[in-house]
C-alpha positions as CSV (number, residue, x, y, z in Angstrom):
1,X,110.2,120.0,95.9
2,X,106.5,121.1,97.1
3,X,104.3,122.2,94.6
4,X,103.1,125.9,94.5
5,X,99.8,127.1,95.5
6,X,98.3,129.0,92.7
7,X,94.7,129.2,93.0
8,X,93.4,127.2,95.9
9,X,90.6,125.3,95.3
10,X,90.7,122.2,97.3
11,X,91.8,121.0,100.8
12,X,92.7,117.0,101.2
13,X,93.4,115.6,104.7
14,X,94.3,112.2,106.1
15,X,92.0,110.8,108.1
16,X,94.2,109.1,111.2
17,X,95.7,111.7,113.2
18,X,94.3,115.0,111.3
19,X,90.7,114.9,111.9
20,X,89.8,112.0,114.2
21,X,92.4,109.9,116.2
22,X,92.1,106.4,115.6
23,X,95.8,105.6,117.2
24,X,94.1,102.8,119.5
25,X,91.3,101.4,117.0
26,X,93.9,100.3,114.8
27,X,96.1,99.3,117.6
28,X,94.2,97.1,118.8
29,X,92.7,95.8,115.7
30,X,96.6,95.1,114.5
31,X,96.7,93.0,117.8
32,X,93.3,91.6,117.4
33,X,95.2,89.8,114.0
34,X,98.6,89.4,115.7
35,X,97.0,87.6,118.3
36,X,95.5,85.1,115.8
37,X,98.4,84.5,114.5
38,X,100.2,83.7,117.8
39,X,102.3,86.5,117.6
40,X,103.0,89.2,120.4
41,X,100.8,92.3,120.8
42,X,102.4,95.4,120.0
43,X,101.8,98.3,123.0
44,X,101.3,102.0,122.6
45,X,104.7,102.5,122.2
46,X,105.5,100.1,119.5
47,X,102.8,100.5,117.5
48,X,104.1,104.1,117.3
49,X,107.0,103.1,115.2
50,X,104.6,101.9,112.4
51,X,101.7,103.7,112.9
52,X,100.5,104.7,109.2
53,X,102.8,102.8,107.2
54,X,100.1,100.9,104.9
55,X,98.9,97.7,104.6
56,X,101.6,96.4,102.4
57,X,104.2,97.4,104.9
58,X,101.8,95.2,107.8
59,X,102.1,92.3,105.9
60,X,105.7,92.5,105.2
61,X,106.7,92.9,108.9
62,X,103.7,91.1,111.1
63,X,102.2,88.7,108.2
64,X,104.1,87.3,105.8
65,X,102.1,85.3,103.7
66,X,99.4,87.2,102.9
67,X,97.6,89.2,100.4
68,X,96.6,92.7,100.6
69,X,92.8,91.3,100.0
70,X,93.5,89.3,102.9
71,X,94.4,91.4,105.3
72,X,92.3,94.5,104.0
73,X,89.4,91.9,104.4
74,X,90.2,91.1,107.8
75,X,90.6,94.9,108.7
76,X,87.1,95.7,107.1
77,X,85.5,92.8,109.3
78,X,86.8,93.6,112.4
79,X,87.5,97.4,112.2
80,X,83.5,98.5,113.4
81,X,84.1,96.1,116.7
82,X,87.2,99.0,118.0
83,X,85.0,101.8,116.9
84,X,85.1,102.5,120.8
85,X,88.2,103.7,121.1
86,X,87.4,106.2,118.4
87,X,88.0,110.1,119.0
88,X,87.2,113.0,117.5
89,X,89.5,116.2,117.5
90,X,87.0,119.0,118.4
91,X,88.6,121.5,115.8
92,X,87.5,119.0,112.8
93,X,84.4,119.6,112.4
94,X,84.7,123.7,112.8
95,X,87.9,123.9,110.1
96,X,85.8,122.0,107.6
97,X,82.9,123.5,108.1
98,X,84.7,127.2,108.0
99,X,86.3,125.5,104.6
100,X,83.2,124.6,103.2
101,X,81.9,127.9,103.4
102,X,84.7,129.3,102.1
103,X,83.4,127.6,98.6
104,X,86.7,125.5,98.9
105,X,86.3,121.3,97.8
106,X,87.2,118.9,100.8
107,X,88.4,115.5,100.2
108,X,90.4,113.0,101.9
109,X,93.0,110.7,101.3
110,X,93.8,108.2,103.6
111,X,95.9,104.5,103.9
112,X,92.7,103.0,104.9
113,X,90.2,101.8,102.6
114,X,87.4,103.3,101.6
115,X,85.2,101.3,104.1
116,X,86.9,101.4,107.1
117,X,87.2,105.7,106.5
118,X,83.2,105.8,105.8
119,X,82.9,104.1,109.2
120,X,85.6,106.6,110.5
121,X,83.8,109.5,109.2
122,X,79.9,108.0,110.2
123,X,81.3,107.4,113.8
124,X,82.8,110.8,114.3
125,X,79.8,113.1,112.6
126,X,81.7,114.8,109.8
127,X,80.6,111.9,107.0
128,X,78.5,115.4,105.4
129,X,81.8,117.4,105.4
130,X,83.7,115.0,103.1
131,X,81.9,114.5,99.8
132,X,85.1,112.7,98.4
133,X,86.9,109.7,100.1
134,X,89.6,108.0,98.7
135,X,91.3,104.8,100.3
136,X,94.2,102.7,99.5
137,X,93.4,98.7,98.2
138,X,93.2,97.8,94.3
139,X,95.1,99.5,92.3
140,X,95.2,102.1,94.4
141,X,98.8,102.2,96.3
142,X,98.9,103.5,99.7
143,X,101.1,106.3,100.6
144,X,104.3,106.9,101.0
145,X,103.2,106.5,96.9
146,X,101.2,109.5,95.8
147,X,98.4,107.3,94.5
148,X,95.6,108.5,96.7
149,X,96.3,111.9,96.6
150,X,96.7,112.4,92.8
151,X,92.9,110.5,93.0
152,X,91.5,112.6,95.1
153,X,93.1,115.7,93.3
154,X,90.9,114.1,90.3
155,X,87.8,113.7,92.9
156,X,87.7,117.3,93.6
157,X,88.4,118.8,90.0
158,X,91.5,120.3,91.2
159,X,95.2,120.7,89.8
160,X,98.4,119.9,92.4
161,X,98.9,124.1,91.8
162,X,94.9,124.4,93.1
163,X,95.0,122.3,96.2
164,X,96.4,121.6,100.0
165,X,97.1,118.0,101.5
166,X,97.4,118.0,105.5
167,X,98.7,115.5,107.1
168,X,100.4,114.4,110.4
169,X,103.3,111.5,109.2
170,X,106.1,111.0,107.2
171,X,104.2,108.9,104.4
172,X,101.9,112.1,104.4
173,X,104.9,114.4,103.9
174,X,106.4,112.6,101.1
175,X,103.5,111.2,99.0
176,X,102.5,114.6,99.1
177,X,105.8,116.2,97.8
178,X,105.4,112.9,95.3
179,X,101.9,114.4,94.2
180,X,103.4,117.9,93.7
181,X,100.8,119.1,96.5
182,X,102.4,121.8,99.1
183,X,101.8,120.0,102.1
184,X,100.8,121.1,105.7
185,X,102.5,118.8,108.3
186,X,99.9,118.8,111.4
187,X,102.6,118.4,114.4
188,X,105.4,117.7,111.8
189,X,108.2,119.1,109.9
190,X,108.4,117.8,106.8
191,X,106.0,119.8,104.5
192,X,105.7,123.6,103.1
193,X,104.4,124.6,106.8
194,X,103.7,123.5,110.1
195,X,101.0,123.8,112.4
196,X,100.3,122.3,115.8
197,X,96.6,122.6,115.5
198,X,94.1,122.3,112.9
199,X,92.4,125.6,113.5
200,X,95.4,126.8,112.7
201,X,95.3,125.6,108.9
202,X,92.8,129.2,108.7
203,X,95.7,131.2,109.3
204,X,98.0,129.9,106.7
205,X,98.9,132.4,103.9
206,X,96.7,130.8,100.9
207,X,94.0,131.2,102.9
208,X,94.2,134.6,103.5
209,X,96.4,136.4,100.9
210,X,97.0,134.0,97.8
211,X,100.1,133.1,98.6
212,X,101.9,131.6,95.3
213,X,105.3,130.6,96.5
């Protein structure tokens, strides 16, 4: 069941998909690994069906064999080179700023590792915004598990009750409901509400009456 807001203190966000889109970085850095491997690349549409899933659920379907330290290794190496394809939602920066101001703690709390979402963040100018990052790798499990969130809950200083996770898949949905977190689904069902755009996160009750349900 998702948690109650109480007192809202804190906003988390996955990185892929909520604030930047990095769809085709990571496509074509996922090829850029199939390809070594003499396997077949995967297009748009494909890589659709396992976009965000984690990098244990990577090795069990494309590379079986190896190690999360492997593969998060190759990532990190390679990850800068597809930087290109990078962009930027334009209401990002704005909503976190608006946030900010609003005395509220931003975090986020992504699959990726902590690396690859500092080069995320550097690359797409809201690195300031974000004074707490938290990526998957170590002990650390990535979501659908509610590992990341629950550390960035502890990054922030803020109880499931005081904070918000928005994010845009179903891993996001549930590892949220996992981390007792009401959740805000960013184009998806799934979570306490819905939007379709970010700027519309401002206009969400517990940012403008208290809500506590």
């Amino acid at each position: 069941m998702e948690g109650a807001v109480e007192t809202l203190k804190a906003v988390l966000f996955d990185l892929d998909g909520v604030l930047a889109d990095s769809f085709e970085v990571w496509r074509h850095l996922v090829n850029d690994k199939l390809e070594r491997h003499g396997r077949r690349s995967l297009s748009s549409e494909g890589f659709t069906a396992v976009w965000g899933q984690g990098m244990e659920a990577d090795i069990r379907m494309f590379f079986p064999g190896l190690t999360v330290p492997e593969l998060q290794a190759h990532y990190e190496e390679n990850f800068s080179r597809h930087l290109r394809h990078l962009k930027v939602f334009p209401d990002a920066r704005p909503v976190a700023e608006t946030l900010r101001g609003r005395g509220l703690r931003l975090a986020v709390a992504s699959n990726s590792t902590p690396r690859i979402i500092a080069e995320t963040l550097e690359a797409a100018g809201l690195a300031p915004l974000f004074p707490v990052v938290v990526g998957a790798g170590g002990p650390l499990r990535g979501k659908p598990e509610p590992d990341v969130i629950l550390e960035a809950l502890a990054g922030v200083g803020a109880a499931p009750g005081e904070a918000i996770f928005v994010g845009d898949s179903p891993y996001d949905m549930e590892a949220g409901e996992r981390a007792g977190v009401a959740t805000v689904g960013l184009g998806r069902d799934g979570g306490r509400w819905r939007i379709e755009r970010l700027s519309e996160l401002l206009e969400l009750p517990p940012f403008n009456n208290g809500e506590k349900g």
